[in-house]
N, CA and C atoms of all chains as a GROMACS GRO file, in nm:
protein
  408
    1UNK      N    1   9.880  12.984  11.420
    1UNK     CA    2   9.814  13.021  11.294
    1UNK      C    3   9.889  12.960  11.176
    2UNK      N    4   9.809  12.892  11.080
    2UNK     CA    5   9.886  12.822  10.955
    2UNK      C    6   9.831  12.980  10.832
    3UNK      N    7   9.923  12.915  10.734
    3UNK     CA    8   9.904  12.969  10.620
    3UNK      C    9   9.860  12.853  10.517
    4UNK      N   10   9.730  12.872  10.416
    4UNK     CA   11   9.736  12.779  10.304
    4UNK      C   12   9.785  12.824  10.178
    5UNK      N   13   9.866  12.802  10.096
    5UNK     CA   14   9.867  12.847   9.953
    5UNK      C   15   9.815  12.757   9.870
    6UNK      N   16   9.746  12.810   9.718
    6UNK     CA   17   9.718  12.724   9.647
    6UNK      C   18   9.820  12.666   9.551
    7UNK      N   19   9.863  12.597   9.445
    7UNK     CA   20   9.939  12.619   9.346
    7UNK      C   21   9.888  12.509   9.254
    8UNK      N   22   9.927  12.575   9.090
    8UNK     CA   23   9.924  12.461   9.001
    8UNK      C   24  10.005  12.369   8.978
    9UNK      N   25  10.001  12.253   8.943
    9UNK     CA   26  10.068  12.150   8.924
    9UNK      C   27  10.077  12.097   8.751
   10UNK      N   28  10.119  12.080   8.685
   10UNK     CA   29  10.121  12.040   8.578
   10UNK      C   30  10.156  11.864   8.569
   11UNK      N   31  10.127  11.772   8.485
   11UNK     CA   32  10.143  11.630   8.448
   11UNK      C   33  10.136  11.507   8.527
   12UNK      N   34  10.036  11.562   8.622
   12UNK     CA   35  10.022  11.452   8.696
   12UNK      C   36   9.910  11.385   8.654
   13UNK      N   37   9.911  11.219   8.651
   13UNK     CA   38   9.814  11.159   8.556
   13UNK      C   39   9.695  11.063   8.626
   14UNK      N   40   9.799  11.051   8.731
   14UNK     CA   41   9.720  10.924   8.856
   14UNK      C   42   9.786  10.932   8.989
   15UNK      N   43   9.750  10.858   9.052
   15UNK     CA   44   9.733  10.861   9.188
   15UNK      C   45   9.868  10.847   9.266
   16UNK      N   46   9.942  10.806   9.160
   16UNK     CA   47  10.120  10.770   9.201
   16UNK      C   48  10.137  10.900   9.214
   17UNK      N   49  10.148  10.979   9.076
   17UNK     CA   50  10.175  11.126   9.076
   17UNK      C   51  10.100  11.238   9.159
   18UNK      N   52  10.024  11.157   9.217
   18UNK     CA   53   9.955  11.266   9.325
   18UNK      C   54  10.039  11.184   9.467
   19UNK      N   55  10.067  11.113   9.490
   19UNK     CA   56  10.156  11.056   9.598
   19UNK      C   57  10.296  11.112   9.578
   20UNK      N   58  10.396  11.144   9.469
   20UNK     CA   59  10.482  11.163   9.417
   20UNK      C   60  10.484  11.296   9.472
   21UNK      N   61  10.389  11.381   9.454
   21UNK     CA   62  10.413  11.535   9.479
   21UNK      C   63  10.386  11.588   9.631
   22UNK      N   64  10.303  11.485   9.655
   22UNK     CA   65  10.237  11.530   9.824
   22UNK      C   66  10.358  11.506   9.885
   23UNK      N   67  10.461  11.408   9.850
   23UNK     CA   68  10.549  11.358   9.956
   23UNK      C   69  10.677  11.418   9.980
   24UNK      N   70  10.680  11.494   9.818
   24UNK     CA   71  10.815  11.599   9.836
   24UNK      C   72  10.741  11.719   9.883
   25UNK      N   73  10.645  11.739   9.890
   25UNK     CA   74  10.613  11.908   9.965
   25UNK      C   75  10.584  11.879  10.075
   26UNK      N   76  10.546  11.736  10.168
   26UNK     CA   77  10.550  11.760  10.265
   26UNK      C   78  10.670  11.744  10.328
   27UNK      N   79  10.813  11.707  10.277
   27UNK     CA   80  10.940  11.746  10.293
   27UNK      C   81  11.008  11.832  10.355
   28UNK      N   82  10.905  11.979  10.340
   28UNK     CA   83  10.960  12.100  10.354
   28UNK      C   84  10.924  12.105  10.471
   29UNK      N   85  11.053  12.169  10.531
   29UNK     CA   86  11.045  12.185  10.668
   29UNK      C   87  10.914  12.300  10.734
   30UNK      N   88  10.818  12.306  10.829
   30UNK     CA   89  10.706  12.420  10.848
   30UNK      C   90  10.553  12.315  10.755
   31UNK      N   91  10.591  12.213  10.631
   31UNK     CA   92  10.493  12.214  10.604
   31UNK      C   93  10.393  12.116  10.680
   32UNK      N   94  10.274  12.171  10.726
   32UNK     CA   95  10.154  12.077  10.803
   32UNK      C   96  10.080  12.020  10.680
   33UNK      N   97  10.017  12.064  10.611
   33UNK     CA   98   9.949  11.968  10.554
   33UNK      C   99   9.961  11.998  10.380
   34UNK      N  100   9.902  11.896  10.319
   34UNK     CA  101   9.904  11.899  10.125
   34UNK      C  102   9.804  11.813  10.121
   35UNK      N  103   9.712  11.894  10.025
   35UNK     CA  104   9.608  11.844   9.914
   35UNK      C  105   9.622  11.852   9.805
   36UNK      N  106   9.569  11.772   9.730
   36UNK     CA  107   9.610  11.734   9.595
   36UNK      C  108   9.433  11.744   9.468
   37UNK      N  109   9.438  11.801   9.433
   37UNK     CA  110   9.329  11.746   9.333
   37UNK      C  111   9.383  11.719   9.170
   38UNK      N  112   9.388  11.616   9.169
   38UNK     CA  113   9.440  11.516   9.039
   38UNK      C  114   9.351  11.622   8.927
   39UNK      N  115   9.265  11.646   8.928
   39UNK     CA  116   9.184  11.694   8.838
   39UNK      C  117   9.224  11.815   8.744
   40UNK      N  118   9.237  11.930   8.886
   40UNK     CA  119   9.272  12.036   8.815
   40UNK      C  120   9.426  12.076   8.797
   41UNK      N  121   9.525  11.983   8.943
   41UNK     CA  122   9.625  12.041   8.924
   41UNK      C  123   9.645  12.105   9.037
   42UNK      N  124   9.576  12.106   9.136
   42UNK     CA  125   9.554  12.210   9.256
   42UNK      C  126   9.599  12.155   9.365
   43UNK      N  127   9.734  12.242   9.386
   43UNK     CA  128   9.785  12.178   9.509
   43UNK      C  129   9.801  12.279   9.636
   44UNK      N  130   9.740  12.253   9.748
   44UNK     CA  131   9.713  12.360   9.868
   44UNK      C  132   9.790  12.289   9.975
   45UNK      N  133   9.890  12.353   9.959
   45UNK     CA  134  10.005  12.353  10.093
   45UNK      C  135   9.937  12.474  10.210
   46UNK      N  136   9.965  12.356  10.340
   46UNK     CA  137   9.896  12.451  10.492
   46UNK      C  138  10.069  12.430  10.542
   47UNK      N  139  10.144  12.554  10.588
   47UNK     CA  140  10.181  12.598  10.675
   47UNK      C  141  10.222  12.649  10.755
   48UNK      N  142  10.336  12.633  10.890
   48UNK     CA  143  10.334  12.759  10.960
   48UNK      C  144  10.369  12.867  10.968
   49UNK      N  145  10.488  12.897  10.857
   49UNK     CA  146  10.467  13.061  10.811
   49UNK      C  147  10.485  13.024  10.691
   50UNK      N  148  10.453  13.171  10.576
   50UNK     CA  149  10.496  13.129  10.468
   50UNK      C  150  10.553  13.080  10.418
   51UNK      N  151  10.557  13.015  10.325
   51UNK     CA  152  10.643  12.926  10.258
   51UNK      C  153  10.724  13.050  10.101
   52UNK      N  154  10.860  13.048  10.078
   52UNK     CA  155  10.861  13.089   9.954
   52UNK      C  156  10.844  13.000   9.826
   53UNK      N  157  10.810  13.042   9.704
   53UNK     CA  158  10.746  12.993   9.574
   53UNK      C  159  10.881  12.908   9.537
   54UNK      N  160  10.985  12.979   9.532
   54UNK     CA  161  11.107  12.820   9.492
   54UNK      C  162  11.115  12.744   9.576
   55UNK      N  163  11.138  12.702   9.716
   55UNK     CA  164  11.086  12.587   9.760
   55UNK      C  165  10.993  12.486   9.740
   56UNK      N  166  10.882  12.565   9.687
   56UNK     CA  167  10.786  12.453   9.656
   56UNK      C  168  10.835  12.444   9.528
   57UNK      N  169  10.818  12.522   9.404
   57UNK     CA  170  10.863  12.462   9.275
   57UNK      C  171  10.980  12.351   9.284
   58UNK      N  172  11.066  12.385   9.363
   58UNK     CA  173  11.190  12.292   9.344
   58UNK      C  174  11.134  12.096   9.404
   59UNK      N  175  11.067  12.166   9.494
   59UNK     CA  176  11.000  12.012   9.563
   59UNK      C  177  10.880  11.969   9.473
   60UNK      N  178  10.836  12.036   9.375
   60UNK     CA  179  10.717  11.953   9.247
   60UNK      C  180  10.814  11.911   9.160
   61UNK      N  181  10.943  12.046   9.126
   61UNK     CA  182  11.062  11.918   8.966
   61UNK      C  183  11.092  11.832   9.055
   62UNK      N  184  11.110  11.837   9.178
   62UNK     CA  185  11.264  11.710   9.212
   62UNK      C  186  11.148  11.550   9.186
   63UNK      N  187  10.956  11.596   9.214
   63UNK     CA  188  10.882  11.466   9.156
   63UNK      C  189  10.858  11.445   9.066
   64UNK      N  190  10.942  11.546   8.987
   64UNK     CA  191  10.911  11.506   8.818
   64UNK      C  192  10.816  11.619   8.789
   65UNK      N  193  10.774  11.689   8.812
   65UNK     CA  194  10.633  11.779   8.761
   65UNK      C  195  10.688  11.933   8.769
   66UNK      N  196  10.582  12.006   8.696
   66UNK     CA  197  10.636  12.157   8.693
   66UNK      C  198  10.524  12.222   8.766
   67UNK      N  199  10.558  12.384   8.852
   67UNK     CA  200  10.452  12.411   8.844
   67UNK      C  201  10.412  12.557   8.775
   68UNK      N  202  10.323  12.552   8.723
   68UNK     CA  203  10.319  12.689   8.654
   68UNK      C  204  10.309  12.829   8.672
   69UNK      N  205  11.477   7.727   7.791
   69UNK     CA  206  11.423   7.770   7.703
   69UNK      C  207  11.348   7.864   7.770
   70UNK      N  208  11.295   7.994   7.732
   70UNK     CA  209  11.169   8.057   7.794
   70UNK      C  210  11.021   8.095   7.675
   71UNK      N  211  10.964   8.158   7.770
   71UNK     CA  212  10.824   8.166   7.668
   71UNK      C  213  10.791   8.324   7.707
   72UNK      N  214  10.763   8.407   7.550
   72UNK     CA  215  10.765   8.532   7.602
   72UNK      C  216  10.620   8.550   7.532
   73UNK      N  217  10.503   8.599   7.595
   73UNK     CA  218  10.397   8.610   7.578
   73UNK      C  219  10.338   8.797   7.642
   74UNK      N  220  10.268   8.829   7.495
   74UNK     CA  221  10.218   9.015   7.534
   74UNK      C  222  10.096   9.019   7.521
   75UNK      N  223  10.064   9.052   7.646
   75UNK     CA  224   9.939   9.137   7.673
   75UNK      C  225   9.882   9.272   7.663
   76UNK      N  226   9.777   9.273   7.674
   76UNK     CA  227   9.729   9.484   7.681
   76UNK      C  228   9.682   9.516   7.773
   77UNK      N  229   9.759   9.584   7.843
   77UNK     CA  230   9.654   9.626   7.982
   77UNK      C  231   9.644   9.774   7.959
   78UNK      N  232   9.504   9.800   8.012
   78UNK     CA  233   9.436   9.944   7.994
   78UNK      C  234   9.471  10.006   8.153
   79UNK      N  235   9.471  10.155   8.125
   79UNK     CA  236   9.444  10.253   8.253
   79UNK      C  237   9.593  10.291   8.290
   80UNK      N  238   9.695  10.231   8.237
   80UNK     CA  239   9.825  10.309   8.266
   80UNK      C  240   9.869  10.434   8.211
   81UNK      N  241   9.895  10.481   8.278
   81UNK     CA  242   9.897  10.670   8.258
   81UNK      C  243  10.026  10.726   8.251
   82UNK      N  244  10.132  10.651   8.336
   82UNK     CA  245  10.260  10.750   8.342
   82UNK      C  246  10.388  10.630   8.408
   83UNK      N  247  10.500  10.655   8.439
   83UNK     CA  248  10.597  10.554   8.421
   83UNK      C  249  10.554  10.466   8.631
   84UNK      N  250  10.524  10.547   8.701
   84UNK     CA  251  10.460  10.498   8.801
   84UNK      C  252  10.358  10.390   8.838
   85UNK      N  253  10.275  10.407   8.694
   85UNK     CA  254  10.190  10.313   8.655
   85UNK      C  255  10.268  10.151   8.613
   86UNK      N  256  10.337  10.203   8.540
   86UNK     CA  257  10.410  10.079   8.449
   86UNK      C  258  10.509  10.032   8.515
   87UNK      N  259  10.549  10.097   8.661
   87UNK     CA  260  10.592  10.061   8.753
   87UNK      C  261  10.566   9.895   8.858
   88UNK      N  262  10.472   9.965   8.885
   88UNK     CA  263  10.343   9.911   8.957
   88UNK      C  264  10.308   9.776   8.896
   89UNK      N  265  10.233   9.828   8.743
   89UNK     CA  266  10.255   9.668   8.677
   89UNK      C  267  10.362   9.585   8.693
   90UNK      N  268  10.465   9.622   8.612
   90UNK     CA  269  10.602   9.567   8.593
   90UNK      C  270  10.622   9.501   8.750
   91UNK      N  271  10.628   9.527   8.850
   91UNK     CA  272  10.614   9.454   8.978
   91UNK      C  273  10.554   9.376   9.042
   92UNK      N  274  10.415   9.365   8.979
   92UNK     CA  275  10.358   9.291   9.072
   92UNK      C  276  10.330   9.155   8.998
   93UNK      N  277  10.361   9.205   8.796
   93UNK     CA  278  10.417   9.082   8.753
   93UNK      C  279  10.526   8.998   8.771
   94UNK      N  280  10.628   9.060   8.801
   94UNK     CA  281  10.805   9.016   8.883
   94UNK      C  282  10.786   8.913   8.974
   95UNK      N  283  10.671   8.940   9.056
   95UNK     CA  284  10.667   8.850   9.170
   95UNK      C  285  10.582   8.724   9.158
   96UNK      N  286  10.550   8.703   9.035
   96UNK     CA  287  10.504   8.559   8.984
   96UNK      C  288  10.620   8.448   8.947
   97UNK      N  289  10.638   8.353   9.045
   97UNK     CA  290  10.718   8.198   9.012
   97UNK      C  291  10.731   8.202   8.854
   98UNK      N  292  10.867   8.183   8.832
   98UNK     CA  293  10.920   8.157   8.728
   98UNK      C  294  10.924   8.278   8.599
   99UNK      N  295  10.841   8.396   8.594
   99UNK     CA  296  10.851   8.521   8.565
   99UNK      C  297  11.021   8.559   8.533
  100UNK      N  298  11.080   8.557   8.424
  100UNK     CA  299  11.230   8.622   8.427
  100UNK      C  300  11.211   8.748   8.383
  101UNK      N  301  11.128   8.803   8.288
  101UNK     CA  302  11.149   8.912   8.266
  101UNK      C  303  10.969   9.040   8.203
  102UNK      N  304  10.961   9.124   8.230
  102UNK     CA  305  10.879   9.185   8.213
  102UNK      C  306  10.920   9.309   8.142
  103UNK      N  307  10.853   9.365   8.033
  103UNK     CA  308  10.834   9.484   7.910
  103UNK      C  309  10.728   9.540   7.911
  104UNK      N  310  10.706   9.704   7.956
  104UNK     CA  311  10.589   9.774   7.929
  104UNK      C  312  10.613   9.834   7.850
  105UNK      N  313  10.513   9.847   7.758
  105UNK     CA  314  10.508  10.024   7.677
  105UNK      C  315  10.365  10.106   7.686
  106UNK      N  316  10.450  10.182   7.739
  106UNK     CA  317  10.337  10.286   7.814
  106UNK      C  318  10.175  10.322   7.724
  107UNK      N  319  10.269  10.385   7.615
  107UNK     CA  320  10.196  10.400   7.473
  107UNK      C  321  10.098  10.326   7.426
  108UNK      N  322  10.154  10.172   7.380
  108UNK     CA  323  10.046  10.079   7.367
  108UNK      C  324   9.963  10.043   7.472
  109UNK      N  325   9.997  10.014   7.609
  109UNK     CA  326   9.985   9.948   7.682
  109UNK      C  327  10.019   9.811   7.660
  110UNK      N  328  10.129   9.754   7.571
  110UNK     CA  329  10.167   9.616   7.570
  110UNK      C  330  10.228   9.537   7.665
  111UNK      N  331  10.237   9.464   7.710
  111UNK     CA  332  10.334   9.412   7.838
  111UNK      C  333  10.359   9.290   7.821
  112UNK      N  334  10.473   9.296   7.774
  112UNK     CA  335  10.565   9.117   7.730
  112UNK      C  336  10.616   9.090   7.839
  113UNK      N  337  10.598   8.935   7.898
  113UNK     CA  338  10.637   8.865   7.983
  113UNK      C  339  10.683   8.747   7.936
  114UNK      N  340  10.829   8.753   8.020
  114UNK     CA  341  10.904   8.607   7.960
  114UNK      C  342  10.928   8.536   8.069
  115UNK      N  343  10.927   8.392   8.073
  115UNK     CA  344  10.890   8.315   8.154
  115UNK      C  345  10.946   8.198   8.134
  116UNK      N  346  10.990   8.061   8.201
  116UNK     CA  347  11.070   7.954   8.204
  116UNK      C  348  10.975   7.878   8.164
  117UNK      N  349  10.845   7.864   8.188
  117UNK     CA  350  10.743   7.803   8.131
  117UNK      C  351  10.602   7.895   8.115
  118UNK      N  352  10.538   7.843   8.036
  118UNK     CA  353  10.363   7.923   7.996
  118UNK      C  354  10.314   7.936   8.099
  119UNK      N  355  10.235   8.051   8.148
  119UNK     CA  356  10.165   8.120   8.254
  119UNK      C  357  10.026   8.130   8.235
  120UNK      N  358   9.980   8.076   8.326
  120UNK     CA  359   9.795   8.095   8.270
  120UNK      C  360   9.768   8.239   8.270
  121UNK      N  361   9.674   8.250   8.242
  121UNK     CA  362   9.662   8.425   8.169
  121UNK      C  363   9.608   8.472   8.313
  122UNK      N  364   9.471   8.362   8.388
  122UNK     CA  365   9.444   8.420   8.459
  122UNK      C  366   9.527   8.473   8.564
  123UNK      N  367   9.661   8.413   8.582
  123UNK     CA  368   9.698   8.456   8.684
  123UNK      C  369   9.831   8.612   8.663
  124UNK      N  370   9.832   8.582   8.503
  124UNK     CA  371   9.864   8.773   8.474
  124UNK      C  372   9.778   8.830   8.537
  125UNK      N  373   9.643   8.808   8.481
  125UNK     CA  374   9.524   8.962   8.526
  125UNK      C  375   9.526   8.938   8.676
  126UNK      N  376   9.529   8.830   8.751
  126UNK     CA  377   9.495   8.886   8.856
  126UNK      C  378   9.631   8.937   8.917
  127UNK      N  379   9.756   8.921   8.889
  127UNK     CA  380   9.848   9.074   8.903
  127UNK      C  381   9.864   9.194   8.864
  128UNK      N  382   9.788   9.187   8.758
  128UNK     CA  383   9.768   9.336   8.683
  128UNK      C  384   9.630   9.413   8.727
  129UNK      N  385   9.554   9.302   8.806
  129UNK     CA  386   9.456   9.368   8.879
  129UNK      C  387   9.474   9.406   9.039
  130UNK      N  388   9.575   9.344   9.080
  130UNK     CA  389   9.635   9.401   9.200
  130UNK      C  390   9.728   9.498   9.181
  131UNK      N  391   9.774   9.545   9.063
  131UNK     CA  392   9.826   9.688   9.023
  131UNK      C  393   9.737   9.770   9.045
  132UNK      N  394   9.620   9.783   9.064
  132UNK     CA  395   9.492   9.888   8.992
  132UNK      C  396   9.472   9.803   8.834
  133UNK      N  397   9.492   9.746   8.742
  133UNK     CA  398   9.471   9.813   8.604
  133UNK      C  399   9.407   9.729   8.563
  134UNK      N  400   9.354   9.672   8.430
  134UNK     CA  401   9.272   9.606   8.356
  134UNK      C  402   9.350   9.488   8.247
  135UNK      N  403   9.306   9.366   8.226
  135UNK     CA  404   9.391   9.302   8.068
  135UNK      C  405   9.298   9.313   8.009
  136UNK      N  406   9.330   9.327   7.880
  136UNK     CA  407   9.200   9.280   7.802
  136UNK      C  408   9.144   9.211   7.752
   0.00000   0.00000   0.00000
Protein backbone atom coordinates (compact mmCIF):
# COMPACT_ATOMS: atom_id res chain seq x y z
CA UNK A 1 0.00 0.00 0.00
CA UNK A 2 1.48 3.57 -1.01
CA UNK A 3 0.53 6.78 0.49
CA UNK A 4 0.02 10.05 -1.84
CA UNK A 5 0.45 13.52 -0.33
CA UNK A 6 -0.28 16.64 -2.01
CA UNK A 7 1.90 19.79 -1.41
CA UNK A 8 2.43 23.36 -2.57
CA UNK A 9 5.34 24.45 -4.23
CA UNK A 10 6.15 28.01 -4.62
CA UNK A 11 8.59 29.67 -7.76
CA UNK A 12 8.80 27.33 -10.05
CA UNK A 13 8.68 28.94 -13.55
CA UNK A 14 9.47 26.14 -16.18
CA UNK A 15 10.18 22.89 -16.82
CA UNK A 16 13.88 22.94 -15.33
CA UNK A 17 12.19 23.88 -12.05
CA UNK A 18 9.77 21.22 -12.32
CA UNK A 19 12.81 18.74 -13.03
CA UNK A 20 14.73 20.53 -10.17
CA UNK A 21 12.08 19.56 -7.57
CA UNK A 22 10.93 16.09 -8.83
CA UNK A 23 14.55 15.00 -8.51
CA UNK A 24 15.25 16.05 -4.95
CA UNK A 25 11.93 14.44 -3.68
CA UNK A 26 12.48 11.57 -5.42
CA UNK A 27 15.77 11.40 -3.30
CA UNK A 28 13.94 10.48 -0.34
CA UNK A 29 14.38 7.30 0.67
CA UNK A 30 10.40 5.20 0.52
CA UNK A 31 9.66 7.77 -2.25
CA UNK A 32 7.82 5.82 -5.44
CA UNK A 33 6.59 8.35 -7.36
CA UNK A 34 6.31 12.67 -7.93
CA UNK A 35 4.06 14.75 -9.96
CA UNK A 36 4.47 18.02 -10.66
CA UNK A 37 1.92 20.55 -12.03
CA UNK A 38 3.93 23.71 -13.09
CA UNK A 39 0.68 25.48 -13.00
CA UNK A 40 -0.59 25.43 -9.69
CA UNK A 41 2.35 24.43 -7.68
CA UNK A 42 1.03 20.96 -6.91
CA UNK A 43 3.30 18.52 -5.98
CA UNK A 44 1.93 14.76 -5.13
CA UNK A 45 4.51 12.60 -3.63
CA UNK A 46 3.34 8.52 -3.70
CA UNK A 47 4.96 6.64 -0.96
CA UNK A 48 5.50 3.69 1.06
CA UNK A 49 4.74 4.94 4.38
CA UNK A 50 4.34 8.30 5.30
CA UNK A 51 6.56 10.61 4.62
CA UNK A 52 7.18 13.54 7.39
CA UNK A 53 6.51 17.39 6.17
CA UNK A 54 10.39 18.45 6.89
CA UNK A 55 11.75 15.99 4.71
CA UNK A 56 9.99 17.06 1.95
CA UNK A 57 10.29 20.87 2.69
CA UNK A 58 13.99 20.42 3.15
CA UNK A 59 14.19 18.44 -0.35
CA UNK A 60 12.00 21.57 -2.28
CA UNK A 61 14.81 24.49 -0.41
CA UNK A 62 17.83 22.28 -1.08
CA UNK A 63 16.08 22.96 -5.24
CA UNK A 64 15.83 26.29 -4.55
CA UNK A 65 11.96 26.54 -3.90
CA UNK A 66 9.77 26.88 -0.76
CA UNK A 67 6.91 25.11 0.16
CA UNK A 68 4.10 26.71 1.76
CA UNK B 1 40.62 40.89 -31.36
CA UNK B 2 36.96 39.66 -30.55
CA UNK B 3 33.43 40.73 -31.58
CA UNK B 4 30.80 41.05 -28.90
CA UNK B 5 27.33 41.12 -30.37
CA UNK B 6 23.52 41.15 -28.08
CA UNK B 7 20.64 39.58 -28.78
CA UNK B 8 16.95 39.14 -27.17
CA UNK B 9 15.74 36.00 -26.63
CA UNK B 10 12.15 35.53 -25.30
CA UNK B 11 10.63 32.68 -22.89
CA UNK B 12 13.43 32.60 -20.24
CA UNK B 13 11.93 32.36 -16.88
CA UNK B 14 14.51 31.55 -14.19
CA UNK B 15 18.44 31.03 -13.88
CA UNK B 16 17.92 27.26 -15.35
CA UNK B 17 16.66 28.81 -18.33
CA UNK B 18 19.66 31.12 -18.84
CA UNK B 19 21.47 28.17 -18.12
CA UNK B 20 20.44 26.21 -20.90
CA UNK B 21 20.91 29.19 -23.22
CA UNK B 22 24.26 30.20 -21.99
CA UNK B 23 25.29 26.47 -23.07
CA UNK B 24 24.20 25.62 -25.93
CA UNK B 25 25.65 29.00 -27.11
CA UNK B 26 29.28 27.87 -25.48
CA UNK B 27 29.32 25.12 -27.80
CA UNK B 28 29.52 27.20 -31.00
CA UNK B 29 33.36 27.29 -32.72
CA UNK B 30 35.04 30.21 -31.72
CA UNK B 31 32.27 31.48 -29.06
CA UNK B 32 34.68 32.87 -25.97
CA UNK B 33 32.24 34.19 -23.98
CA UNK B 34 28.43 34.40 -23.28
CA UNK B 35 26.13 37.14 -20.93
CA UNK B 36 22.48 36.63 -19.98
CA UNK B 37 20.21 38.89 -18.28
CA UNK B 38 17.41 37.25 -17.21
CA UNK B 39 15.36 40.50 -16.89
CA UNK B 40 15.90 41.81 -20.31
CA UNK B 41 16.38 38.77 -21.91
CA UNK B 42 19.68 40.23 -23.50
CA UNK B 43 22.42 37.79 -24.36
CA UNK B 44 25.91 39.19 -25.37
CA UNK B 45 28.13 36.92 -27.15
CA UNK B 46 31.76 37.45 -27.70
CA UNK B 47 33.46 35.78 -30.27
CA UNK B 48 37.04 35.65 -32.20
CA UNK B 49 35.19 36.43 -35.27
CA UNK B 50 31.29 37.57 -36.41
CA UNK B 51 28.74 34.77 -36.10
CA UNK B 52 25.87 34.54 -38.45
CA UNK B 53 22.82 35.21 -36.47
CA UNK B 54 21.28 32.28 -37.94
CA UNK B 55 23.32 30.06 -36.31
CA UNK B 56 22.70 31.91 -32.65
CA UNK B 57 18.87 31.14 -33.10
CA UNK B 58 19.32 27.91 -34.09
CA UNK B 59 21.15 27.37 -30.54
CA UNK B 60 18.84 29.31 -28.75
CA UNK B 61 16.25 27.24 -30.40
CA UNK B 62 17.76 24.06 -29.29
CA UNK B 63 17.54 25.62 -25.74
CA UNK B 64 13.65 25.66 -26.02
CA UNK B 65 13.63 29.59 -26.52
CA UNK B 66 13.01 32.19 -29.22
CA UNK B 67 15.51 35.36 -30.83
CA UNK B 68 13.88 37.98 -31.95
Amino acid sequence: MSNTETYTVTGMTCGHCVASVTEEIQEIPGVENVEVALETGAVSVTSREPLDDTVIRSAVEEAGYQLT
